[in-house]
N, CA, C and O of each residue as an XYZ file, in Angstrom:
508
protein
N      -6.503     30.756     -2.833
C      -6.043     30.293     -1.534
C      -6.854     29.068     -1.088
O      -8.012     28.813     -1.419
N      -5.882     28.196     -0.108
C      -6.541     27.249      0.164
C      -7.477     27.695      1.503
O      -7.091     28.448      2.398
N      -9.132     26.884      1.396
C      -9.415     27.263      2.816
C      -8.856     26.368      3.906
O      -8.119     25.424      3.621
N      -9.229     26.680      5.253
C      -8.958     25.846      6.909
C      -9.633     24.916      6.219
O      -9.029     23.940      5.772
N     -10.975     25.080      6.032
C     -11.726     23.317      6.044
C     -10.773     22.615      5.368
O     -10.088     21.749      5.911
N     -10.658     22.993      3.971
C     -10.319     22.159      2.982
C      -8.349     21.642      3.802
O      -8.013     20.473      3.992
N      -7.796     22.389      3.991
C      -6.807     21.651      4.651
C      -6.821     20.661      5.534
O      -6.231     19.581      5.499
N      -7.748     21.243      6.561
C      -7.825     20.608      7.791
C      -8.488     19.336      7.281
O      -7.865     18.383      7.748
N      -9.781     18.815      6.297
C     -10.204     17.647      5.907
C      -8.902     16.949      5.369
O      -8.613     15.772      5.585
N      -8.267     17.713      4.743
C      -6.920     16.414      3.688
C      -5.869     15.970      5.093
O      -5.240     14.913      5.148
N      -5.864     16.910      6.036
C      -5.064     16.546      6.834
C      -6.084     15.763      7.830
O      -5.276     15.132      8.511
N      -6.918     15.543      8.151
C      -7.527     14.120      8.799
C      -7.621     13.081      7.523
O      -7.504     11.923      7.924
N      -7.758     13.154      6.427
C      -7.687     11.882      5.843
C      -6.003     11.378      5.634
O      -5.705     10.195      5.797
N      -5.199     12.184      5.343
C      -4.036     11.868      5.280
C      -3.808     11.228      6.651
O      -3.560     10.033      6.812
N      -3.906     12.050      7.525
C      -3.878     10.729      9.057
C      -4.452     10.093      8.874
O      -3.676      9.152      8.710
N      -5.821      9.540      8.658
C      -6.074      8.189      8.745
C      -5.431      7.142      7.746
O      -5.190      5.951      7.945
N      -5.227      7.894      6.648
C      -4.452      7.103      5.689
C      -3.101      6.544      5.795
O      -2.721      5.450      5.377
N      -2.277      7.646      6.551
C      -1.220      7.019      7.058
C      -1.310      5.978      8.326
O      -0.539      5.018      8.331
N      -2.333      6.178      9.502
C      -2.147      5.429     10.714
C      -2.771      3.727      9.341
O      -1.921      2.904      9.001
N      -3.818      3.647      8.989
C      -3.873      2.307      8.025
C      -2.820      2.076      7.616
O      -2.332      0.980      7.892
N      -2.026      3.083      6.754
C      -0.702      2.726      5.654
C       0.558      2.250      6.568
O       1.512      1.706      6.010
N       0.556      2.454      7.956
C       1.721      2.128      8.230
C       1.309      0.971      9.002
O       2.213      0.291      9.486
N      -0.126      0.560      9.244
C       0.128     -0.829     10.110
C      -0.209     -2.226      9.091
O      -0.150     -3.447      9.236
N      -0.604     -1.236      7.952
C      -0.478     -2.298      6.632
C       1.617     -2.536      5.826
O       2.288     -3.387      5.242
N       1.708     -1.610      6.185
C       2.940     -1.391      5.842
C       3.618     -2.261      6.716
O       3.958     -3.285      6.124
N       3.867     -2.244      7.624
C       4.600     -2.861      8.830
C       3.967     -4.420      8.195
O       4.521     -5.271      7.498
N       3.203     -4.384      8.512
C       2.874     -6.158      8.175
C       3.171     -6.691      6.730
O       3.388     -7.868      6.440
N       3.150     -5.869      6.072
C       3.711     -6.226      4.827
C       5.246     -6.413      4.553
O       5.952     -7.227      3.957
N       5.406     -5.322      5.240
C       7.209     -5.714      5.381
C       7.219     -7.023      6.021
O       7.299     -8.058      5.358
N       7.127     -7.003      7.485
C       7.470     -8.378      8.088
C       7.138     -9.871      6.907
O       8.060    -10.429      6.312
N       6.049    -10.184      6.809
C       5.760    -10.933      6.192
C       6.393    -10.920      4.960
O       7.035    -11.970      4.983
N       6.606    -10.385      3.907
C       8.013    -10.438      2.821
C       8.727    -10.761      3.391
O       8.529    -11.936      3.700
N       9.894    -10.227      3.930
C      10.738    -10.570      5.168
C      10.787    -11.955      5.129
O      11.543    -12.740      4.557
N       9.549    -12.132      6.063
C       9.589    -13.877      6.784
C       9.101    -14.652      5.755
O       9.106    -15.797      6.208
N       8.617    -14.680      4.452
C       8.721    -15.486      3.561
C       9.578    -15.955      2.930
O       9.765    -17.154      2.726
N      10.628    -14.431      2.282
C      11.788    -14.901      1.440
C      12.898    -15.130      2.367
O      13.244    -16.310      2.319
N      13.510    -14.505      3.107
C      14.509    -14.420      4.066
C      14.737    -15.755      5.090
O      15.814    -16.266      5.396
N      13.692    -16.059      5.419
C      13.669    -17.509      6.571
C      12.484    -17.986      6.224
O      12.046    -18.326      7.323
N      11.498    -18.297      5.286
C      10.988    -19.584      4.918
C      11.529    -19.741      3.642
O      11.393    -20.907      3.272
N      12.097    -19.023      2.809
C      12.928    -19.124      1.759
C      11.919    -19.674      0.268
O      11.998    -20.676     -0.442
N      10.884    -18.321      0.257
C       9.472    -18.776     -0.573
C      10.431    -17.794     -1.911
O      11.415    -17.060     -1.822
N       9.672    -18.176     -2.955
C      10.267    -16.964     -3.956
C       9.650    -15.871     -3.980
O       8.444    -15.623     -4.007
N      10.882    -14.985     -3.967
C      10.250    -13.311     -4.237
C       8.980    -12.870     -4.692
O       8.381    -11.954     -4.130
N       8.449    -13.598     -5.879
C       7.745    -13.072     -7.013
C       6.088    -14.192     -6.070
O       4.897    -13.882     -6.101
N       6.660    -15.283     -5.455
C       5.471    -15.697     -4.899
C       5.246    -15.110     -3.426
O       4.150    -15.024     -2.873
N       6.365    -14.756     -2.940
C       5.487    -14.396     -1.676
C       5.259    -12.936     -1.618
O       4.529    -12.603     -0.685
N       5.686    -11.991     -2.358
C       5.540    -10.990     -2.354
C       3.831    -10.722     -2.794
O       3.113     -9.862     -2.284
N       3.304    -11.991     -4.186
C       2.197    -11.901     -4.295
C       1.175    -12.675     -3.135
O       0.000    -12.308     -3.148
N       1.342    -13.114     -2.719
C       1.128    -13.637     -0.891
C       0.533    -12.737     -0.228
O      -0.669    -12.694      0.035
N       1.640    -11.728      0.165
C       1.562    -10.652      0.959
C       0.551     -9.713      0.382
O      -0.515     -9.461      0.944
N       0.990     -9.124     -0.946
C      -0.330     -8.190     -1.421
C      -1.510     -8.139     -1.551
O      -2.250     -7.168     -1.393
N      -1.912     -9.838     -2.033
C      -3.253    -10.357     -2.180
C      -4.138    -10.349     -0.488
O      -5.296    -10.228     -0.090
N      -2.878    -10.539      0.066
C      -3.674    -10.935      2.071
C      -4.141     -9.182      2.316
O      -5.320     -8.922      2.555
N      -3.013     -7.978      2.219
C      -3.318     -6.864      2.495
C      -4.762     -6.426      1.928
O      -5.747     -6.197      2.630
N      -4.690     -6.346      0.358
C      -5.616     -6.066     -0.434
C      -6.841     -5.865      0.211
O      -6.997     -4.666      0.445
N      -7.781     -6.566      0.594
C      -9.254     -6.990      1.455
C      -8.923     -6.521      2.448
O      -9.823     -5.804      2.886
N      -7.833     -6.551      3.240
C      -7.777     -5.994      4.661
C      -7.773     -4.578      4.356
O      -8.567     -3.827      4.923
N      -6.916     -4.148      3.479
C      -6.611     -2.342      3.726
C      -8.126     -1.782      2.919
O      -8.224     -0.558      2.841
N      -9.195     -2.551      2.375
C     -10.113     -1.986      1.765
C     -11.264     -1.820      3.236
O     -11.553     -0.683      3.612
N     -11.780     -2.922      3.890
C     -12.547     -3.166      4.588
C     -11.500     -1.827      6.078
O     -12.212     -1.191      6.855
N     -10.394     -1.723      6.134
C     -10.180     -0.898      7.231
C     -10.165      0.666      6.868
O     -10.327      1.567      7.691
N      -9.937      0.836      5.456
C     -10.508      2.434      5.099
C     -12.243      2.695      5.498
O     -12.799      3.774      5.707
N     -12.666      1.706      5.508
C     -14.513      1.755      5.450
C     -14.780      1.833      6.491
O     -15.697      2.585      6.819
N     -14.003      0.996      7.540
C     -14.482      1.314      9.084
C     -13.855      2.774      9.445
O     -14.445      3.694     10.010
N     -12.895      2.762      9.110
C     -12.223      4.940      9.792
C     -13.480      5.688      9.021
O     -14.000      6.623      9.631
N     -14.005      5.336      7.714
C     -14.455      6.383      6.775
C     -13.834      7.342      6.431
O     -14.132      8.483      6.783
N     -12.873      7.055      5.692
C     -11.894      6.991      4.741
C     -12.136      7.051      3.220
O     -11.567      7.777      2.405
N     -12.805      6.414      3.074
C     -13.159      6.139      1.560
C     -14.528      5.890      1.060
O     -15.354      5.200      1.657
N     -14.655      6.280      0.325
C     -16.243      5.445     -0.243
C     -16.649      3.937     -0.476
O     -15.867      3.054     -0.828
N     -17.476      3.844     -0.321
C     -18.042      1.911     -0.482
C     -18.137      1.833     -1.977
O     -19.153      1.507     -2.590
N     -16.512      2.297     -2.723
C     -16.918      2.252     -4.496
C     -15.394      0.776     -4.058
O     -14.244      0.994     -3.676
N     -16.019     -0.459     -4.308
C     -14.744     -1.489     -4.370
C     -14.702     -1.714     -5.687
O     -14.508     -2.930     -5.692
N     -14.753     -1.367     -6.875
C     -14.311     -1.264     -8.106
C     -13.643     -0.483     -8.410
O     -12.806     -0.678     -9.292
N     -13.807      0.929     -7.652
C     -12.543      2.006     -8.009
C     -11.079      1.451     -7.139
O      -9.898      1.486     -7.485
N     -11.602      1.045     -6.137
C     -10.555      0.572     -5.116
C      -9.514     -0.381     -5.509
O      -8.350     -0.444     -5.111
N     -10.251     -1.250     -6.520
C      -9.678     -2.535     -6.674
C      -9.058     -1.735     -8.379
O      -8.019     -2.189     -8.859
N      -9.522     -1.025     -8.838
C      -8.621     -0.652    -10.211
C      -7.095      0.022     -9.672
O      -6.000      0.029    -10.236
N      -7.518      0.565     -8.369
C      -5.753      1.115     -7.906
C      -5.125      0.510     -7.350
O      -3.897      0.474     -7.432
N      -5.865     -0.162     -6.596
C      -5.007     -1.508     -5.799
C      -3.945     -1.953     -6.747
O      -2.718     -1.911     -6.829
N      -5.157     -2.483     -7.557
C      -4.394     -3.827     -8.810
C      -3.425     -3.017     -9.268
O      -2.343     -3.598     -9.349
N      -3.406     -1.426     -9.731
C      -1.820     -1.515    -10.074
C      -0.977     -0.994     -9.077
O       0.132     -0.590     -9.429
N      -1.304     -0.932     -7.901
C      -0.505     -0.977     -7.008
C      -0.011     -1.876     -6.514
O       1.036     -1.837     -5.867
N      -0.894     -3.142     -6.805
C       0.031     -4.378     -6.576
C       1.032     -5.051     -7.441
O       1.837     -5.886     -7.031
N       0.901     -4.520     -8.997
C       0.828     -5.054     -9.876
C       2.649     -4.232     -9.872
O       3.526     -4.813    -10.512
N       2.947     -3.090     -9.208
C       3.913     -2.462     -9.177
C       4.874     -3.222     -8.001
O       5.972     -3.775     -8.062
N       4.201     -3.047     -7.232
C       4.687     -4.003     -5.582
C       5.636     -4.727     -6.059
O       6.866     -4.693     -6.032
N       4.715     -5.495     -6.572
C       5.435     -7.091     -7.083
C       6.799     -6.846     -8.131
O       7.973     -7.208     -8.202
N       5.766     -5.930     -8.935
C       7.561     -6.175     -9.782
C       8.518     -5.293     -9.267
O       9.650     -5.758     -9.137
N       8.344     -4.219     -8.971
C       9.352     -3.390     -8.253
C       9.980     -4.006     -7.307
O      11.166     -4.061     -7.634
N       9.711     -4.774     -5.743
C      10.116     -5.608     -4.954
C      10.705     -6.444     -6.227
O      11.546     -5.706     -6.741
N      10.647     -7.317     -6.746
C      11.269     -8.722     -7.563
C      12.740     -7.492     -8.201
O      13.875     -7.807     -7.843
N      12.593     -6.319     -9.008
C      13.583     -6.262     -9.530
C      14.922     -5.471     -9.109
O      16.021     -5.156     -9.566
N      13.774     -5.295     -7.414
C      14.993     -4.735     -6.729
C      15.613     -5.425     -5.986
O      16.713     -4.953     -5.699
N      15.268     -6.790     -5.337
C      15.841     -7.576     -4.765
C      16.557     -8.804     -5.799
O      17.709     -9.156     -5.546
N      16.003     -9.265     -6.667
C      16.694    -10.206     -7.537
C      17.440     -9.633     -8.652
O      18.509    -10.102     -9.042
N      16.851     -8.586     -9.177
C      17.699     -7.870    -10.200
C      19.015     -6.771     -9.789
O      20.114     -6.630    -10.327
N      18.451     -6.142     -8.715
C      19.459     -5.237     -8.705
C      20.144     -5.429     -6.947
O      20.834     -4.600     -6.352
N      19.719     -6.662     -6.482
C      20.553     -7.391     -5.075
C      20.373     -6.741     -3.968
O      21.161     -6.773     -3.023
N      19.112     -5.976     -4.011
C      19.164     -4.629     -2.670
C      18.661     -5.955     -1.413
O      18.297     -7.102     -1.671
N      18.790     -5.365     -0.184
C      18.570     -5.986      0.840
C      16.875     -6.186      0.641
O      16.275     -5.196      0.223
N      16.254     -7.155      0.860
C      14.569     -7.877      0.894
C      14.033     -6.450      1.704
O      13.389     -5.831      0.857
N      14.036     -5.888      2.644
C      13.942     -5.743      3.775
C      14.056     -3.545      3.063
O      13.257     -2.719      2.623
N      15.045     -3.580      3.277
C      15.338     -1.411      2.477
C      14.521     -1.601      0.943
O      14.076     -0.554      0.473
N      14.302     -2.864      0.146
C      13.725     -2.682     -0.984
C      12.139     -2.852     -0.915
O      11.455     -2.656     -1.919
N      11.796     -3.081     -0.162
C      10.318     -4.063      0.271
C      10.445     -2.033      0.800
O      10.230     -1.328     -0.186
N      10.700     -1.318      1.939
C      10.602     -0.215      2.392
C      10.349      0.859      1.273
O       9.432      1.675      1.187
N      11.605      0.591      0.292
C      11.490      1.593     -0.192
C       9.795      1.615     -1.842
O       9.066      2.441     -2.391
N      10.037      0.286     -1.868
C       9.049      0.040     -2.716
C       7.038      0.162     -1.705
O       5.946      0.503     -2.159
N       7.360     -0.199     -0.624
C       5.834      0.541     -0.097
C       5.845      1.702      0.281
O       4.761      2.245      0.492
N       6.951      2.355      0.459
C       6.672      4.214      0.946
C       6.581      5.110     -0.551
O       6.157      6.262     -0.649
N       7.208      4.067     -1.912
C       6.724      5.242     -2.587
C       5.163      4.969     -3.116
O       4.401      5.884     -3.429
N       4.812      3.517     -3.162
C       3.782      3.389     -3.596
C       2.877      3.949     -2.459
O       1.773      4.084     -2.985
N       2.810      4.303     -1.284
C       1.664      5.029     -0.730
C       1.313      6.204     -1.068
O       0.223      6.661     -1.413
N       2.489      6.736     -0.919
C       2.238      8.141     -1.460
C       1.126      8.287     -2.748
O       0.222      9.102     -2.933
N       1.570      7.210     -3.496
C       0.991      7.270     -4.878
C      -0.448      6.861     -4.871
O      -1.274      7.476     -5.546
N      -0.759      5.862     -4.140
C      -2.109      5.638     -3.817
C      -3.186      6.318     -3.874
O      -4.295      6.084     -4.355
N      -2.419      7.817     -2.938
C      -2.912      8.590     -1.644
C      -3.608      9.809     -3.045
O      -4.720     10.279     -3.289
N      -2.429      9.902     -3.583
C      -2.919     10.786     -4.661
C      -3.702     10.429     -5.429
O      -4.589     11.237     -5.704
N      -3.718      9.126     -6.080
C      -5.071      8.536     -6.885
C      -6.558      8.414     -6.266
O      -7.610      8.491     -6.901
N      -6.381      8.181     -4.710
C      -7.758      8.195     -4.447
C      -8.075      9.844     -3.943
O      -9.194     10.219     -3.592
N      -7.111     10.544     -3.979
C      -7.745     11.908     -4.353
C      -8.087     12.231     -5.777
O      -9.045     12.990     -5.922
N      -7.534     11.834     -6.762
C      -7.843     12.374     -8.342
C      -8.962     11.441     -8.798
O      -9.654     11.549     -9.810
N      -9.007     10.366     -7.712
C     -10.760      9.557     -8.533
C     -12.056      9.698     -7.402
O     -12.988      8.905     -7.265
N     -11.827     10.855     -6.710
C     -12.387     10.895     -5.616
C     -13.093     10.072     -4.736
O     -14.303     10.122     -4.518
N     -12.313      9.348     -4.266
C     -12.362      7.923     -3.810
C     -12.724      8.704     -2.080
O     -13.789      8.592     -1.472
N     -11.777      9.286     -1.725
C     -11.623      9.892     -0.315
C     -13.234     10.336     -0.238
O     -13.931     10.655     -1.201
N     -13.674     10.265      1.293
C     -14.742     10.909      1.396
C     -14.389     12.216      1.618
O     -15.259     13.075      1.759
């Protein structure tokens, strides 16, 4: 059985992880958005735009909640393929398979959080 602590800790980091994930999220959408859509940048460049700007921000704002450990090498090995997914997933759902910038950019950061969320539990990244 699981204990209270042990729930009750995953469920304050999962909140903090989500209140970060969704105001990184939100800005990440917009900005895709307002790159390809009305400044009319390419997919594959502004999408890497957007990830590279989040990157440093969503590391330095897990550290202030205490959230995570001060390990930025583990951070940056999940990032990178979380960005490394971003990018192409966004590119082959909007240029390859014509989905709206905007439901594909959504659907491509809600699954990659999830996925995150679980890696920095399996490399015990989470404090």
């Amino acid at each position: 059985m699981l204990s209270k602590q042990f729930l009750k800790k995953n469920s304050i980091n999962f909140s903090k992880y989500t209140f970060i994930g969704l105001i990184v999220s939100l800005l990440n959408i917009f900005f895709v958005w307002l790159l390809i859509d009305i400044l009319k940048i390419e997919t594959l460049m502004a999408t890497s735009l957007v990830v590279m700007s989040v990157f440093f921000l969503k590391f330095y704002l897990y550290i202030l909640i205490k959230l995570i450990k001060k390990q930025f090498f583990k951070y940056v090995a999940i990032q990178i393929i979380s960005a490394l997914l971003n990018i192409v997933l966004t590119w082959f759902l909007i240029d390859i398979l014509l989905i709206r910038t905007v439901i594909a950019v959504i659907l491509v950061v809600g699954s990659l959080f999830l996925a995150r969320f679980s890696l920095f539990k399996v490399t015990r990244l989470i404090i």
